[in-house]
C-alpha positions as CSV (number, residue, x, y, z in Angstrom):
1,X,-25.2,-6.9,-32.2
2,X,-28.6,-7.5,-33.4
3,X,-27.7,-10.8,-34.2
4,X,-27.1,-11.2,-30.4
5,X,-30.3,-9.8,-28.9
6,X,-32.6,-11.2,-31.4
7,X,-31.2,-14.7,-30.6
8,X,-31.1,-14.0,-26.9
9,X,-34.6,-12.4,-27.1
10,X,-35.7,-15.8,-28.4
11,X,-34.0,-18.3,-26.2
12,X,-35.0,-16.1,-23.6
13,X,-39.1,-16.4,-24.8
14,X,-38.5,-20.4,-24.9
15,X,-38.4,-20.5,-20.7
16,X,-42.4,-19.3,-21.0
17,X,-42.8,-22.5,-21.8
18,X,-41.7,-23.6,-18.7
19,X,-44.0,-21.5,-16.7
20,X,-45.8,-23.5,-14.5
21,X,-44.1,-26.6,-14.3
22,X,-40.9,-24.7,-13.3
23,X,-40.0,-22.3,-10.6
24,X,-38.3,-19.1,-12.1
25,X,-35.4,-19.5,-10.4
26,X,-35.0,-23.0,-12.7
27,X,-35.1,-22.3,-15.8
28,X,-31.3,-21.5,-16.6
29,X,-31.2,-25.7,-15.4
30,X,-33.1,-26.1,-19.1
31,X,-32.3,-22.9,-21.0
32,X,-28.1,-23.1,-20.4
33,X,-27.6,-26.7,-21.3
34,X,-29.4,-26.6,-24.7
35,X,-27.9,-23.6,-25.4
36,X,-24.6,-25.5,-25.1
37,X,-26.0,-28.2,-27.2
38,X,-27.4,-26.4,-29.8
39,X,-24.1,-24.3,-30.3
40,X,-22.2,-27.6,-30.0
41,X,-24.7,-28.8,-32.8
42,X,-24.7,-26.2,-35.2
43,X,-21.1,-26.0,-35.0
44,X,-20.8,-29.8,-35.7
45,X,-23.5,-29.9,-38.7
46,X,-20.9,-29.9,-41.9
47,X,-18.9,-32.1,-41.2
48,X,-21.4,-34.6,-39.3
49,X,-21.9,-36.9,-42.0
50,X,-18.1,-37.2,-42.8
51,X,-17.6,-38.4,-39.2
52,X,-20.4,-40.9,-39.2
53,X,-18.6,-42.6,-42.6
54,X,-15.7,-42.5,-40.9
55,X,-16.6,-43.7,-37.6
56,X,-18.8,-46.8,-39.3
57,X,-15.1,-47.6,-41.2
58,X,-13.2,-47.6,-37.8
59,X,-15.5,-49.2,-34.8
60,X,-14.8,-52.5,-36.0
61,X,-10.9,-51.8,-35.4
62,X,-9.1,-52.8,-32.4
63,X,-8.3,-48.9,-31.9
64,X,-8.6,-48.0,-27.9
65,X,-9.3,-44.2,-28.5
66,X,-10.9,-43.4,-31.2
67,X,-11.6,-39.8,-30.2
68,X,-8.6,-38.2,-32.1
69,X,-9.3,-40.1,-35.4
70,X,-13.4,-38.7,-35.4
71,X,-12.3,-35.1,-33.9
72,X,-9.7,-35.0,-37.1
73,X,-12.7,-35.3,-39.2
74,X,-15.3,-32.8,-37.8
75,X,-12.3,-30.0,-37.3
76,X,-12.9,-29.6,-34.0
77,X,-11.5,-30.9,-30.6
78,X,-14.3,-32.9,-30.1
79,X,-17.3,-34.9,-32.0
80,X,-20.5,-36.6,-32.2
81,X,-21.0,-39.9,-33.4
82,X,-24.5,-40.4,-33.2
83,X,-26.7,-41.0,-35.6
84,X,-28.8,-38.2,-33.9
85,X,-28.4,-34.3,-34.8
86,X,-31.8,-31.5,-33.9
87,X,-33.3,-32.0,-37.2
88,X,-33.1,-36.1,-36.9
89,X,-34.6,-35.7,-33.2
90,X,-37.4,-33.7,-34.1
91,X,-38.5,-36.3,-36.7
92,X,-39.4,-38.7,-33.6
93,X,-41.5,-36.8,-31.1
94,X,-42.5,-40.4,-29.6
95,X,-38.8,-41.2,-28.5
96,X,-37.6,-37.9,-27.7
97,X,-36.4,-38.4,-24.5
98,X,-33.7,-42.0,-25.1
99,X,-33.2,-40.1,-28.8
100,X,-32.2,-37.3,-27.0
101,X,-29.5,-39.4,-24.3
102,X,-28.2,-41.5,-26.9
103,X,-26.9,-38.3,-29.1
104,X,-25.6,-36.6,-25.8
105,X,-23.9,-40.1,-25.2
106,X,-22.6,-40.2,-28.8
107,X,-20.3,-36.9,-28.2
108,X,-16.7,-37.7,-27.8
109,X,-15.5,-37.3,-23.6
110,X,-14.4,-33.5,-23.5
111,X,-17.4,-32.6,-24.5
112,X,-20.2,-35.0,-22.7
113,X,-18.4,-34.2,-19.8
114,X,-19.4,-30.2,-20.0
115,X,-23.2,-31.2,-20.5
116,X,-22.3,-33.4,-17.6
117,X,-21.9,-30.0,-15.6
118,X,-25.5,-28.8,-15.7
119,X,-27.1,-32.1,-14.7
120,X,-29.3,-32.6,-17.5
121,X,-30.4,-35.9,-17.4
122,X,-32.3,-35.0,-14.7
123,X,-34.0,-32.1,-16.7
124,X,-34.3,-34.5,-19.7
125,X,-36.5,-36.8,-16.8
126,X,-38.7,-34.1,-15.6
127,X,-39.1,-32.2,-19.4
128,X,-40.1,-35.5,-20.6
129,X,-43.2,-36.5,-17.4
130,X,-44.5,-33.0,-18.4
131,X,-44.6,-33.4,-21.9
132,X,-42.6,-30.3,-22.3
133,X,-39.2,-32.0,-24.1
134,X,-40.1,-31.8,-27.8
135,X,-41.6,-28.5,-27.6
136,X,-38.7,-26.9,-25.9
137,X,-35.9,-29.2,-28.6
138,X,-38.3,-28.2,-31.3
139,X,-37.8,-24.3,-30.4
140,X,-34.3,-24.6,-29.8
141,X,-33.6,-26.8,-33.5
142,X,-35.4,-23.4,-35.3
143,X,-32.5,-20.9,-34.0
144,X,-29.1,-21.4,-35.6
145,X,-26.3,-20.6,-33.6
146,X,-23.2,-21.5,-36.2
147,X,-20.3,-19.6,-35.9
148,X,-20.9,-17.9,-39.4
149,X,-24.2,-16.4,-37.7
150,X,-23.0,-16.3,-33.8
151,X,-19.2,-15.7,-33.4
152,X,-17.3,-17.0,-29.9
153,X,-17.6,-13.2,-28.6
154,X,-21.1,-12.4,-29.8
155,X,-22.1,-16.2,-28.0
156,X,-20.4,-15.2,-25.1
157,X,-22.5,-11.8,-24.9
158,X,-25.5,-14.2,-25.6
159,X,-24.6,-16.9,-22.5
160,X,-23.7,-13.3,-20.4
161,X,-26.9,-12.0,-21.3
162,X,-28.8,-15.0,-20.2
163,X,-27.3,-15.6,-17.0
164,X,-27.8,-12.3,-16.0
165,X,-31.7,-12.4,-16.8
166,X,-32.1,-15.7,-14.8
167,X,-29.8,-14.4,-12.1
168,X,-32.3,-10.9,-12.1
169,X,-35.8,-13.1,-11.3
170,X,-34.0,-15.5,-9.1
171,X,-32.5,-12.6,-7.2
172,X,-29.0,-14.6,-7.4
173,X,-25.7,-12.1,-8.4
174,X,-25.3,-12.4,-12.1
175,X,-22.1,-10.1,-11.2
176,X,-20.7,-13.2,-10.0
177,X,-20.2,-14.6,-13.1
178,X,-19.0,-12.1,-15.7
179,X,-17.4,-9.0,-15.7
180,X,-18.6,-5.8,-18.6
181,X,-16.8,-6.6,-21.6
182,X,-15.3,-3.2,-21.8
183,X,-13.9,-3.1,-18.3
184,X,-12.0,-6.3,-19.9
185,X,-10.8,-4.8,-23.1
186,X,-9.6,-2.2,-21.1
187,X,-7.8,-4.5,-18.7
188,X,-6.3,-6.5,-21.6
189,X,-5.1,-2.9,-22.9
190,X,-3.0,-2.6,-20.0
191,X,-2.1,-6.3,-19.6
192,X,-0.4,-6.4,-23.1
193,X,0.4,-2.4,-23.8
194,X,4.2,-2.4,-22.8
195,X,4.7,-6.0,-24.6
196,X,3.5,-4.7,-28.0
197,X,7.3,-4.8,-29.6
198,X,7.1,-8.8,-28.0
199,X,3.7,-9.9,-29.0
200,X,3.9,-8.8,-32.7
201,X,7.1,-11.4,-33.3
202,X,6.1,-13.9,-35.3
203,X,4.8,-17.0,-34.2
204,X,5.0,-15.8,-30.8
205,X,3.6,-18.2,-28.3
206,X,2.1,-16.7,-24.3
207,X,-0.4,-17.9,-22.0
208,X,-2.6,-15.9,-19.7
209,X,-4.4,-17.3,-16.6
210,X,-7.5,-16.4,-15.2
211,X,-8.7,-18.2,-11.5
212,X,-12.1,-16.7,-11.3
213,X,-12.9,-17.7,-15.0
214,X,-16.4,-17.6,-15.0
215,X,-17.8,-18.2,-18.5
216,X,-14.5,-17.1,-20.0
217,X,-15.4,-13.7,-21.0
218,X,-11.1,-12.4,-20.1
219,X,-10.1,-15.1,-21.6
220,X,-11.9,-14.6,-24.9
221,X,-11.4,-10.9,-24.9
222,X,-7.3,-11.5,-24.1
223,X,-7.4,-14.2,-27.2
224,X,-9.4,-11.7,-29.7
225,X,-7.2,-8.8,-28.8
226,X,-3.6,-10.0,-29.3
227,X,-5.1,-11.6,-32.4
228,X,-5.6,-8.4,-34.0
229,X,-2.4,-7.2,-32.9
230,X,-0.6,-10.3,-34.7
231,X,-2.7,-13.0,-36.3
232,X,0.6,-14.9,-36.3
233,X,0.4,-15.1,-32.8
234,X,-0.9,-17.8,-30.1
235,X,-2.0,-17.3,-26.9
236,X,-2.9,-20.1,-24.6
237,X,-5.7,-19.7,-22.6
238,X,-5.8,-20.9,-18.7
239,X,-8.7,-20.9,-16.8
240,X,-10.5,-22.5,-13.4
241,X,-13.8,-21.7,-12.0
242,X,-15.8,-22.8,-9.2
243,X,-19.3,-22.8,-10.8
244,X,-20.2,-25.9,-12.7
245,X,-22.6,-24.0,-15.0
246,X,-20.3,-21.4,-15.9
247,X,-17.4,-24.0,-16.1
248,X,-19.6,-25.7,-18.7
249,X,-20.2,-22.8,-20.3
250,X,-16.1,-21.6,-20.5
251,X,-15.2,-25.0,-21.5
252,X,-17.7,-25.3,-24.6
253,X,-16.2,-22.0,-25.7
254,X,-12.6,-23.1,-25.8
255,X,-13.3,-26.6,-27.3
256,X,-15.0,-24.7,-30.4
257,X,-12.1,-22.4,-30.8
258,X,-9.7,-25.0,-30.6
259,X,-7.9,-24.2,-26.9
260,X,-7.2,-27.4,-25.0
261,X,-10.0,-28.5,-23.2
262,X,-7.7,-29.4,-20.4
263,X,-6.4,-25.8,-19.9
264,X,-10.3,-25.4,-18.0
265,X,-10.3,-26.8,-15.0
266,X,-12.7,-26.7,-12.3
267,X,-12.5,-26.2,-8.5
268,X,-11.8,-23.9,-5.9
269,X,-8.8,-21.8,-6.4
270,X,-8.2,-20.7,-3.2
271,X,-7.7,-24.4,-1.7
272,X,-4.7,-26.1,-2.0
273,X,-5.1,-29.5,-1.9
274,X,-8.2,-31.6,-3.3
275,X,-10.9,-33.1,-1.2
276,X,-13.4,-35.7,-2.3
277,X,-15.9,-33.3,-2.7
278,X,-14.3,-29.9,-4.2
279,X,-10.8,-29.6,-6.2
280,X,-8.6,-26.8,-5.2
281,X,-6.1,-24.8,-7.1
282,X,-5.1,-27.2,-10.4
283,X,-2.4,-25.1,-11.5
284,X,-0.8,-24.5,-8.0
285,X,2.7,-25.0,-10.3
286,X,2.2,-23.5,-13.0
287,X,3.6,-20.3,-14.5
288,X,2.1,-17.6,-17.2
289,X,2.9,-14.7,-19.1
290,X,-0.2,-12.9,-18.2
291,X,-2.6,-13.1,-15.2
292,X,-6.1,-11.6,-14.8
293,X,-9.0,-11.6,-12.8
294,X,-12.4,-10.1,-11.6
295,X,-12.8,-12.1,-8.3
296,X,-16.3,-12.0,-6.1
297,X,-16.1,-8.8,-4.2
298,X,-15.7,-8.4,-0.9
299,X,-16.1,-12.9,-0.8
300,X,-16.0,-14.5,2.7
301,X,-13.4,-17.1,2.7
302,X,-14.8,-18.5,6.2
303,X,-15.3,-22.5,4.1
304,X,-11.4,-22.8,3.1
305,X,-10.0,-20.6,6.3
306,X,-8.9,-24.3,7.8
307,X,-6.8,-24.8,4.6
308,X,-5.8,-21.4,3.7
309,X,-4.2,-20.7,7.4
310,X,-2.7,-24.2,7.5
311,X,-0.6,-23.2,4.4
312,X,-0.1,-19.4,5.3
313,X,1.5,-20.9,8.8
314,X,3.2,-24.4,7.2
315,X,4.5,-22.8,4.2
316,X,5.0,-18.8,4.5
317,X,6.4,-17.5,1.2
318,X,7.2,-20.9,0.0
319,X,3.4,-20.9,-0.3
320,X,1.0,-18.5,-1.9
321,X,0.1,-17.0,1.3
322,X,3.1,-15.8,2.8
323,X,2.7,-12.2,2.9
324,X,-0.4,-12.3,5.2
325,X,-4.1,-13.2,5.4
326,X,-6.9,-10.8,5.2
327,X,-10.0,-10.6,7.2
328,X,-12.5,-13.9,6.7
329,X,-14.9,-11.2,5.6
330,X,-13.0,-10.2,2.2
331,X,-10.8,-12.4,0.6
332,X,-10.3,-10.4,-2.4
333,X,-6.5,-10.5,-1.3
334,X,-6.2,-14.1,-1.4
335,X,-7.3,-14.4,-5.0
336,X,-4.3,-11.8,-5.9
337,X,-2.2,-13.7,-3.6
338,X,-2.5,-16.6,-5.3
339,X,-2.1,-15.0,-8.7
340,X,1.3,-13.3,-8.1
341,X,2.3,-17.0,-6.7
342,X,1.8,-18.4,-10.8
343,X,4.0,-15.1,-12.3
344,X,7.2,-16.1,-14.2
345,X,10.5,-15.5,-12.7
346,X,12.1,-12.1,-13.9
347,X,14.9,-14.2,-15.5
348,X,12.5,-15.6,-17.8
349,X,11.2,-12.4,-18.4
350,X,8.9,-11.9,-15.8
351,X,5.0,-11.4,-15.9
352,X,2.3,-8.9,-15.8
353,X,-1.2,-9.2,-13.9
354,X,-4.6,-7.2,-14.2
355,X,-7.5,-7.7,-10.9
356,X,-10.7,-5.7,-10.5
357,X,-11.3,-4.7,-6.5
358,X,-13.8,-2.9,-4.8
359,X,-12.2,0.3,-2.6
360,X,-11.7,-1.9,0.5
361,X,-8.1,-3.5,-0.5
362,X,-6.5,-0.1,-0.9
363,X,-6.4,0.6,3.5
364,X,-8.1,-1.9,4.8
365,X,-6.5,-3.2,7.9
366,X,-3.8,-1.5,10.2
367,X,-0.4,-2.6,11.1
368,X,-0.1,-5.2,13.7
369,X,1.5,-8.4,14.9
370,X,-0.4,-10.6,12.9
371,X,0.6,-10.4,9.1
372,X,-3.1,-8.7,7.6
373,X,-3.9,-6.5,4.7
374,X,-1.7,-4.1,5.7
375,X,1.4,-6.3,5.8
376,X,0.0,-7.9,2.0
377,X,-0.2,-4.4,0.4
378,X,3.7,-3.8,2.2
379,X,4.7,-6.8,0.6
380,X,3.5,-5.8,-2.7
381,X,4.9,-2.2,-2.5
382,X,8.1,-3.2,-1.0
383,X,8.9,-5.6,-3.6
384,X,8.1,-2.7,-6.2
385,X,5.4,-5.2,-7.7
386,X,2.9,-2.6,-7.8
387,X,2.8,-0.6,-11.1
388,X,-0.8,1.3,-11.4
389,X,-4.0,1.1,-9.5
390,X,-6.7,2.5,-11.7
391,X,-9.8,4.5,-10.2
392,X,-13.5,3.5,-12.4
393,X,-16.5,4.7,-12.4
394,X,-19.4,4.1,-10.7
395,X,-21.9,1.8,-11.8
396,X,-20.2,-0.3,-14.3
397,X,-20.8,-3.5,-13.1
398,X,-24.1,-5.8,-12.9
399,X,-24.3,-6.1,-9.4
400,X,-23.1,-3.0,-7.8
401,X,-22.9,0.1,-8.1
402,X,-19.8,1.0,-5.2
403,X,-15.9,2.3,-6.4
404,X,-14.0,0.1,-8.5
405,X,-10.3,-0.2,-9.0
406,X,-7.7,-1.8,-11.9
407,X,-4.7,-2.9,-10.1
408,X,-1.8,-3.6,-12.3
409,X,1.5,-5.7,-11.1
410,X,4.4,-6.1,-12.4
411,X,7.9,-8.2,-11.6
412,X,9.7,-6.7,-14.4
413,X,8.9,-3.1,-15.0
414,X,10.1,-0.8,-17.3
415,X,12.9,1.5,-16.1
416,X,11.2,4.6,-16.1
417,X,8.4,2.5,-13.9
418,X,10.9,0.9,-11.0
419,X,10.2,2.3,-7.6
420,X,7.4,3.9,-8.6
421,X,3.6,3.6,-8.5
422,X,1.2,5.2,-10.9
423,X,-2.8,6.5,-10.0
424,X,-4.9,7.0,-12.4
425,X,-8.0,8.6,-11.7
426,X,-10.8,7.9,-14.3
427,X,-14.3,8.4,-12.5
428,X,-15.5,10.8,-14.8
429,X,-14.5,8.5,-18.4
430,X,-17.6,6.8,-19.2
431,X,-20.9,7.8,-20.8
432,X,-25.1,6.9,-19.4
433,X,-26.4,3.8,-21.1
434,X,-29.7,3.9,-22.8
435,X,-31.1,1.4,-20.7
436,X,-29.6,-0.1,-17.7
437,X,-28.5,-3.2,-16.9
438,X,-29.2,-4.5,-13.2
439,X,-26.6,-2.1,-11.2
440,X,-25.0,-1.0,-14.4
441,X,-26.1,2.3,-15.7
442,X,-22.4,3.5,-17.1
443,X,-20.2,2.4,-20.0
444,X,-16.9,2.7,-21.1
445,X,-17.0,3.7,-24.7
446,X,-14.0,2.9,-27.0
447,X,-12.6,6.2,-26.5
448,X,-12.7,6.3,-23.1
449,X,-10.7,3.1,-23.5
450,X,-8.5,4.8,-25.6
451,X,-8.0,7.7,-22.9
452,X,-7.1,6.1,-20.0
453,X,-4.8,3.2,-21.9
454,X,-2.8,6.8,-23.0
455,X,-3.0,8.1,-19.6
456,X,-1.4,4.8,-18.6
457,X,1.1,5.0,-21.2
458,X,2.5,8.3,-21.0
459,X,3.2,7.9,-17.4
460,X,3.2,11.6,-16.7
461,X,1.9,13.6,-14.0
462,X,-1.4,15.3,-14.5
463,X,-5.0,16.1,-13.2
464,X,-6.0,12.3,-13.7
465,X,-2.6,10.5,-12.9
466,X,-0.5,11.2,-10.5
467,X,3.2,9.2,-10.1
468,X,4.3,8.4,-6.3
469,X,7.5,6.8,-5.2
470,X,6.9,3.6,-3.7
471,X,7.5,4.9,0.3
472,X,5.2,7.5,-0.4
473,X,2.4,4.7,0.7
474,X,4.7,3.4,3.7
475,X,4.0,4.8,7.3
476,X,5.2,3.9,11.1
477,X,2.1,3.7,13.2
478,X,4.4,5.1,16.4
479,X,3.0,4.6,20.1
480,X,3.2,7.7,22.2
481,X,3.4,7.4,25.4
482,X,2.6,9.8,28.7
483,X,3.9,9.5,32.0
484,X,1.7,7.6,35.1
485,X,1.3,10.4,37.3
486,X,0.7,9.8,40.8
487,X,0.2,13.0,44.0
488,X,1.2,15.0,41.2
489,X,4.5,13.1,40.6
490,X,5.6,10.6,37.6
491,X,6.1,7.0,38.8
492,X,8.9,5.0,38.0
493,X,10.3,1.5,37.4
494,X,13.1,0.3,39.1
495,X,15.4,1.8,36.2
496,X,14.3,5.1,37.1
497,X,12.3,5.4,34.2
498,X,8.9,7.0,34.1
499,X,6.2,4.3,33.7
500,X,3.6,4.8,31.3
501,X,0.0,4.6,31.5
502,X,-1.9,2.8,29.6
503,X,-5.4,5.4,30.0
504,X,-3.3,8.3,28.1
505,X,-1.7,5.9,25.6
506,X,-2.0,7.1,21.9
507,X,-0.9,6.2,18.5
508,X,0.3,8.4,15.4
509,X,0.8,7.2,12.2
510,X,3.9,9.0,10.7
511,X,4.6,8.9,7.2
512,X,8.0,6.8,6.1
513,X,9.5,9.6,4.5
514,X,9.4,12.0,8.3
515,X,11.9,11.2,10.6
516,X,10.0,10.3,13.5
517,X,11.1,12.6,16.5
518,X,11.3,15.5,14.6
519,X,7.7,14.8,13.6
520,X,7.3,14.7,17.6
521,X,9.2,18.1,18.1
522,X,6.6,19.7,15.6
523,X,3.2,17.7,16.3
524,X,3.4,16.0,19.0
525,X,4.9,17.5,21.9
526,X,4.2,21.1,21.8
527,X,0.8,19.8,23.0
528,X,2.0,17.1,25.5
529,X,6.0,17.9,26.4
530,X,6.1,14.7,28.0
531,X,5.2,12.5,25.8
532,X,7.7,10.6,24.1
533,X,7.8,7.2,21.9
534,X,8.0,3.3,22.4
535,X,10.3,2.5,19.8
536,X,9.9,-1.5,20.7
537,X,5.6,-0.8,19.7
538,X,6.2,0.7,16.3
539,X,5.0,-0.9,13.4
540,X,4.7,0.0,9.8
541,X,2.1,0.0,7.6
542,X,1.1,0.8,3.9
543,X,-2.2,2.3,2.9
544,X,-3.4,4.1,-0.4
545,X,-5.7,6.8,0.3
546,X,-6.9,7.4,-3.5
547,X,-9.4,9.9,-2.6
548,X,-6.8,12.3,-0.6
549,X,-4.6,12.3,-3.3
550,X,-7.5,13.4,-6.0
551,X,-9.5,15.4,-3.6
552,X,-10.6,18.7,-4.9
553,X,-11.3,21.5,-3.0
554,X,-14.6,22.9,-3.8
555,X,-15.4,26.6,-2.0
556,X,-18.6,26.8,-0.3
557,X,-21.5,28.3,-1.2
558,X,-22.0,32.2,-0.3
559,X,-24.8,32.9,2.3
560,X,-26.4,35.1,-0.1
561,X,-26.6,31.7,-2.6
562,X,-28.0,29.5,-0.1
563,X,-30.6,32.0,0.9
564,X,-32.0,32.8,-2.7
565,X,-32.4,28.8,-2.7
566,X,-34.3,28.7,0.4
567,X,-36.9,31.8,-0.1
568,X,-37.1,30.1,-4.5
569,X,-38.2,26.7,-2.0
570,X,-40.4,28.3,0.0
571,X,-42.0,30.3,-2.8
572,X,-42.2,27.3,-4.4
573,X,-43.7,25.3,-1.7
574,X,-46.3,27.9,-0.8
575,X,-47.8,28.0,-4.4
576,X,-48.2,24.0,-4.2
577,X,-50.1,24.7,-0.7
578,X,-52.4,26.9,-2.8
579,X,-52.6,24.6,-5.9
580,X,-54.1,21.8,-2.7
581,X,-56.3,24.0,-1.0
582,X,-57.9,25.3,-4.0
């Protein structure tokens, strides 16, 4: 880990030299992208010379893609063919600039394309009138950043690190693009717990998908982990993410551990079809073993709600959209939505899916016509899809510091699982960091991992996890109606029935498991006797109210408490006055 913050210290010390000539906000547009190239570099370096041999033998050939013959050589899913490398660029401080573009040209496609992402040549331009572009290649050619030195996790702690310094003095979210690696393991310990018997076959092939990718910090974790449950295993690695930077940044990363570059895509994964400008959801077909994500909290969705209706209303459940559409304001729901849409059929064994919200999808929203929130987590429930919803603590994240939830669905739970929905409540698992990080002040330490993965695997019943049937959540929001009462008599339509009116109108939300009138005969109507329900109004509803179902009753203080703690305050207070006056 030292490794990691000594390098990070240093790359971070390299945007001084910037001062002046950049705004603050800037200098990730310089820092990221040589990052990038510098890993890219170091990781080509032994083989370098092998390619260049190789690549003088075949340019003369009549080959159209020469990219697999040079990536063979280096060992890698890419190359570079220049004659350039940091050390041979330094050498020429006069030409730095067209040195420079010709060994960014000389990679093969996958990878030009990711320094493509961060718009560097424009950088290289402006480095280059200030006479800033050797120093800053100079600085960068003295750190090594091999994989020997800097492995794919420790880089990705490194990029993480970086981003979220540059994000602090731009006042940008750095939340936005990763989530705390130990809110991940834990999510990839309950992604792959139940599959352990599967995933330790050998030669076992899965793939996992992750829509809000960012700089592919799930994806990485998901990869390390089931390879220290079964080195004989693979797991394919799906990602798309919005952000070119931290596209860039994801796609590097797989194309030096040898994932298809391909698998990365970028775009909006909440649109379904591609515009000009912006690609929407590139695996709209596809189907994985394992799905995770940490999408933007509480995101509007107002830029695709044109799109996103238009396939809610064309498509319904033959879409992704089908079981409702949330409030513009949060589309938090649309992201798990969309998701669920890419889980396996059941037959084919089915799939299992880990999301970080924020509080508001567990009762946002309240039954009605239109298919909302409400109708969504129905859906969910219904279809017994829901398998655990995990409470967090506070203050885990970067960028805020409100309630935090682990939802975890299933379409092929275990036996003991079906109809039923677990609750875990782990607020209290997590220990102060040293220093804090932005918003984050709390950590999960391994065996706080290691406690609430058991408390998820046991599956009983116990101060921190409580198991409810699947109704339990379910309730009919009933409309009671009173009588329009005119002289002192009830009106009525021509049926002879009493008409209602709308001023004393009410609503009662009933759980699933009452029967409705006899919840009238005890609540209801020994307060108004002629009240009675509009069967044709009711409407049901599904809500988790995690708090109610953890709450603790606490006594309150004795008078006699409160009172020493006053006249202590005032004691207290007066000897301050003194302190002053004297």
């Amino acid at each position: 880990m030292n490794n990691i913050k000594e390098s990070a210290n240093f790359i971070w010390s390299i945007a001084d030299l910037l001062r002046g000539d950049y705004k603050q906000s800037d200098y990730g547009k310089v820092i990221l992208p040589f990052t990038v190239l510098r890993r890219l570099d170091c990781v080509l370096q032994a083989t370098k010379a092998e390619v260049l041999k190789k690549h003088e033998q075949v340019k003369t050939m009549n080959i159209q893609n020469l990219d697999p013959i040079l990536n063979k050589v280096a060992g890698y899913n890419f190359h570079n063919a220049s004659l350039f490398d940091f050390d041979k660029l330094i050498a020429d401080p006069n030409n730095i600039a067209s040195n420079l573009r010709n060994y960014i040209n000389g990679f093969s496609e996958e990878a030009r394309e990711i320094i493509e992402q961060f718009e560097f040549d424009n950088q290289i331009t402006k480095l280059d009138e200030a006479n800033l572009l050797f120093m800053v290649l100079k600085r960068f050619q003295e750190i090594d950043l091999h994989p020997e030195q800097i492995s794919s996790m420790e880089m990705g702690y490194m990029f993480e690190e970086l981003i979220r310094k540059f994000a602090e003095i731009s006042n940008e979210t750095a939340g936005e693009h990763f989530t705390p690696r130990e809110v991940i393991r834990l999510m990839v310990n309950l992604l792959f717990m139940n599959d352990r018997e599967i995933l330790t076959q050998k030669g076992i092939v899965k793939t996992i998908f992750d829509c809000c990718a960012g700089t592919g910090g799930m994806l990485s974790v998901a990869e390390e982990y089931l390879n220290e449950l079964n080195p004989d295993a693979r797991l394919e690695v799906f990602g798309q993410e919005l952000n070119p930077e931290s596209y860039a940044i994801c796609k590097s990363d797989m194309l030096i551990k040898g994932q298809k570059p391909d698998n990365i895509a970028k775009g909006n994964s909440l649109k379904s079809k591609d515009d000009v400008k912006l690609k929407g959801d590139q695996f709209i077909n596809h189907k994985f073993d394992y799905l995770i994500t940490n999408p933007p909290f509480g995101v509007k969705w107002g830029k695709v709600q044109k799109e996103v209706t238009e396939e809610h209303n064309s498509l319904g459940h033959g879409g992704r959209f089908g079981a409702g559409l949330p409030s513009v304001s949060d589309g938090s729901f649309l992201f798990l939505m969309s998701l669920m849409s890419k889980m396996k059929p059941k037959d084919q064994g089915g799939s299992r899916l880990a999301i970080v919200f924020n509080g508001s999808p567990l009762f946002s929203g309240s039954p009605s016509s239109k298919k909302n929130e409400s109708s969504i987590r129905q859906w969910i429930i219904e279809n017994d899809l829901l398998e655990a919803v995990i409470a967090l603590p506070n203050q885990l994240f970067y960028n805020t510091g409100i309630s935090t939830y682990i939802w975890i669905i299933s379409n092929n739970k275990a036996e003991k699982r079906k109809g039923k929905v677990q609750l875990i409540n782990a607020v209290d698992y997590f220990k102060k960091m040293s220093k804090s990080l932005g918003d984050k002040r709390n950590e999960l330490s391994d065996q706080h991992i290691q406690d609430i993965t058991k408390l998820y695997g046991d599956f009983e019943a116990n101060e921190h996890c409580k198991i409810f049937d699947n109704k339990d959540f379910g309730y009919a929001k009933v409309t009671v109606e009173r009588p329009l009462m005119k002289n002192g008599k009830v009106v009525k339509d021509s049926k002879g029935n009493p008409k209602s009116d709308a001023k004393l109108r009410d609503t009662e939300n009933i759980p699933l498991k009452e029967d409705i009138q006899e919840y009238m005969k005890r609540e209801v109507l020994p307060h108004v006797p002629d009240a009675w329900v509009d069967e044709k109004k009711t409407k049901i509803g599904y809500e988790i109210n995690f708090t109610k179902y953890f709450y603790q009753y606490k006594p309150l203080r004795s008078l006699a408490e409160i009172k020493a703690d006053i006249l202590a305050l005032e004691e207290e207070t007066d000897g301050l006055i003194k302190t002053v006056m004297n």
